[in-house]
C-alpha positions in Angstrom: 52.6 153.7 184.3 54.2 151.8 181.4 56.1 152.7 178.7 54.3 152.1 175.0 56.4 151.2 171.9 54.8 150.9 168.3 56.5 150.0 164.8 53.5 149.7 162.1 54.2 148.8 158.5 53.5 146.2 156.2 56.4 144.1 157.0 55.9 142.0 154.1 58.4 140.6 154.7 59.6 141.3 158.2 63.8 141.1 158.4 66.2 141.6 161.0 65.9 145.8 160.0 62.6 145.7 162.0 63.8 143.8 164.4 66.8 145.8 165.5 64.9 148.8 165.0 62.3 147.6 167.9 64.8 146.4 170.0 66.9 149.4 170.1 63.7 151.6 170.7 62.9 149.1 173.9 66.5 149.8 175.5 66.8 153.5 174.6 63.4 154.7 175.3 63.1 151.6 178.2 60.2 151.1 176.8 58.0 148.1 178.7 56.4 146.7 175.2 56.6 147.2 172.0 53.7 146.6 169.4 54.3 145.6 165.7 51.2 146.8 163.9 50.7 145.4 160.6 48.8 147.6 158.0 45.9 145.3 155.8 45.9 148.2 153.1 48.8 150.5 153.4 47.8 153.8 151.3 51.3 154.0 150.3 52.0 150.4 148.6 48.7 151.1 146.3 50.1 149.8 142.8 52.4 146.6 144.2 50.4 143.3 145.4 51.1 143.0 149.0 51.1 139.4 150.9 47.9 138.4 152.5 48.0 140.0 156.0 47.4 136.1 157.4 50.9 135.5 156.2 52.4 138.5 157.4 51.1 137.8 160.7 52.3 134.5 160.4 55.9 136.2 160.0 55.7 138.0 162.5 54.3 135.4 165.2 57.8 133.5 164.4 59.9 136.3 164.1 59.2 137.9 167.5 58.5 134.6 169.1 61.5 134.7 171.5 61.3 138.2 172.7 58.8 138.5 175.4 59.1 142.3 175.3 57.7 141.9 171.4 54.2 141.7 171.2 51.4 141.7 167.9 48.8 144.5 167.7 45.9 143.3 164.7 44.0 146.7 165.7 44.6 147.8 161.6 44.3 144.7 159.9 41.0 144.1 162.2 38.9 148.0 161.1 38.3 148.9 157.2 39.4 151.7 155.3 42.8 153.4 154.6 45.1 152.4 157.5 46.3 155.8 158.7 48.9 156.4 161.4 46.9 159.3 163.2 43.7 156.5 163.1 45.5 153.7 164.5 46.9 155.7 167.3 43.9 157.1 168.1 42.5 153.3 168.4 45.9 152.3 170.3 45.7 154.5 173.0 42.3 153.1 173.5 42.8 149.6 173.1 46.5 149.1 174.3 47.4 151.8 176.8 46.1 152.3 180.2 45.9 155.5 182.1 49.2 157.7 181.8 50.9 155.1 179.9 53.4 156.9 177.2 52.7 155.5 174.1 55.9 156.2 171.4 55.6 155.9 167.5 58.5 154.4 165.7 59.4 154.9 162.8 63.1 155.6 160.9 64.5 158.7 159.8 64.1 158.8 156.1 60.1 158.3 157.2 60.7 161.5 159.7 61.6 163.4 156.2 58.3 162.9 154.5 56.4 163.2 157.6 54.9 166.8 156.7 53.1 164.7 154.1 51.5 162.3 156.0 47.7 161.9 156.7 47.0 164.8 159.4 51.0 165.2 161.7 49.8 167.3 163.6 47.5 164.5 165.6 50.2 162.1 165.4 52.0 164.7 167.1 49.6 164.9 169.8 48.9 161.4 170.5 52.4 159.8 170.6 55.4 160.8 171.1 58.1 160.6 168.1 61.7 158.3 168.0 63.5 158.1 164.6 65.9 155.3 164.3 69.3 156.9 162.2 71.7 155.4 160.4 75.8 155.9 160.2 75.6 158.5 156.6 72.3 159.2 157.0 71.6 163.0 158.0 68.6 165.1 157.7 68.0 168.9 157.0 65.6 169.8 160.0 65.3 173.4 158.4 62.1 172.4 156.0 60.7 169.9 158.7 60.6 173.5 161.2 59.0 175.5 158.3 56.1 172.5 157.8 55.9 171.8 161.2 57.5 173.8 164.0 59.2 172.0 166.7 59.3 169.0 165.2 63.1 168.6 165.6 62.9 169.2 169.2 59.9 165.9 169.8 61.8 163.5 167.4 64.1 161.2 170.2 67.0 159.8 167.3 67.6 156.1 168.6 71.4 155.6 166.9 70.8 152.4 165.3 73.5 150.0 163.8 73.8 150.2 159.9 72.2 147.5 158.7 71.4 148.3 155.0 68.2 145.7 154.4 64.7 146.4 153.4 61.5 144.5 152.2 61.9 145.6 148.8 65.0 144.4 148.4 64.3 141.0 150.0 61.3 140.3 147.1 63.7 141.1 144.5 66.5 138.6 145.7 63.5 136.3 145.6 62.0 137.2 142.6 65.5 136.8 140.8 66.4 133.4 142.3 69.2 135.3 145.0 70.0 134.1 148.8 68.1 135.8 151.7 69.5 133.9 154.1 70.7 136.2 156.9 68.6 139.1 155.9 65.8 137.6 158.1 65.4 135.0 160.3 65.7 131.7 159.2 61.3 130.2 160.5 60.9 133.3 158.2 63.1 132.5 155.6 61.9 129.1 155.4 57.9 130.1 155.3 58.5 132.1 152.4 59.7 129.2 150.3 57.1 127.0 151.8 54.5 129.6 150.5 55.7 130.2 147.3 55.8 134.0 148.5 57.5 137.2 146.3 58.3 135.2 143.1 56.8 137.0 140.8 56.9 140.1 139.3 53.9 141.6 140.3 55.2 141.4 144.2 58.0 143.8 143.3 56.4 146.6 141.8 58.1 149.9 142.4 56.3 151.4 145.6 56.9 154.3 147.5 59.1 154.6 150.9 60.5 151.7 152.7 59.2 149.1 154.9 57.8 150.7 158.3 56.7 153.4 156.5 53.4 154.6 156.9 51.1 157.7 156.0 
């Protein structure tokens, strides 16, 4: 039986946030592998130009290159339509897992806040178990969580995370206004996104909703 991680978002870009967040899920949760499932057409970045997925893969490939624990999953960007959490886990468990594997969803904490909103939680709830990575300052209010969705605070595992204050958005917007990235993400990344000619313009920094990793 093997132990099933998986991180979706758009990671556009992918930085060191995701990274630490799926390496501290692997050694909490032991988890044998951990997916990174890029979205094609988040529902919840409608309004903000998003990179072509072939360069978000492209990312990626680098990014987790040295981690043999870190593999790809291309199950969203390879279906149409809306790319919902409770859809992709549905096609996970088919397409990744074996028989009585545990299959994990990751996500962070502030995405564990609007998760009563998401696209049908309670089938998220039943197909994958629930780890939150949390943040030193960051707290959450479980009380509204247990009114929308009770025991919910009892199936989230918290994954105490180091504080590493970085995000996508923020990342376009140092590029978009000529800023340093260096250190935010890893340096094949880094250097593809200049190569590319990625996030420098406006249009790739329109205000969206949530942060990176966070899917409906």
């Amino acid at each position: 039986m093997s132990r099933i991680g998986l991180l979706g978002g758009t990671f556009d870009p992918v930085h060191f946030g995701h990274l630490i967040l799926a390496e501290t899920a692997r050694d909490t949760l032991r988890l044998d592998r951990v997916y990174f499932v890029p979205a094609a057409d988040p529902p919840h970045k409608q309004g903000r130009v998003v990179a072509r997925a072939q360069d978000r893969i492209a990312m990626l490939k680098m990014a987790i290159a040295d981690n043999g624990a870190f593999e790809i999953s291309l199950i969203d960007v390879e279906r149409k339509g809306p790319d919902y959490t409770a859809d992709m886990l549905a096609i996970a468990r088919k397409a990744l897992l074996g028989p009585g594997d545990d299959l994990w969803f990751l996500m962070g904490l502030d995405s564990v806040i609007d998760f009563p909103n998401w696209h049908e939680p309670e089938r998220i709830r039943q197909l994958a178990r629930l780890a939150a990575a949390t943040r030193p300052g960051f707290d959450i209010d479980w009380e509204p969580l247990e009114r929308a969705l009770p025991g919910i605070s009892h199936e989230v595992t918290l994954l105490p995370m180091p504080g590493v204050d970085i995000s996508s958005n923020n990342i376009r917007r140092r590029i978009l206004h000529g800023s340093s990235i260096r250190y935010l993400l890893p340096e094949c990344v880094r250097k593809y996104i200049y190569e590319r000619g990625l996030y420098r313009y406006p249009s790739w920094n329109a205000r969206s909703a949530g942060f990176a990793g966070t899917r409906g």
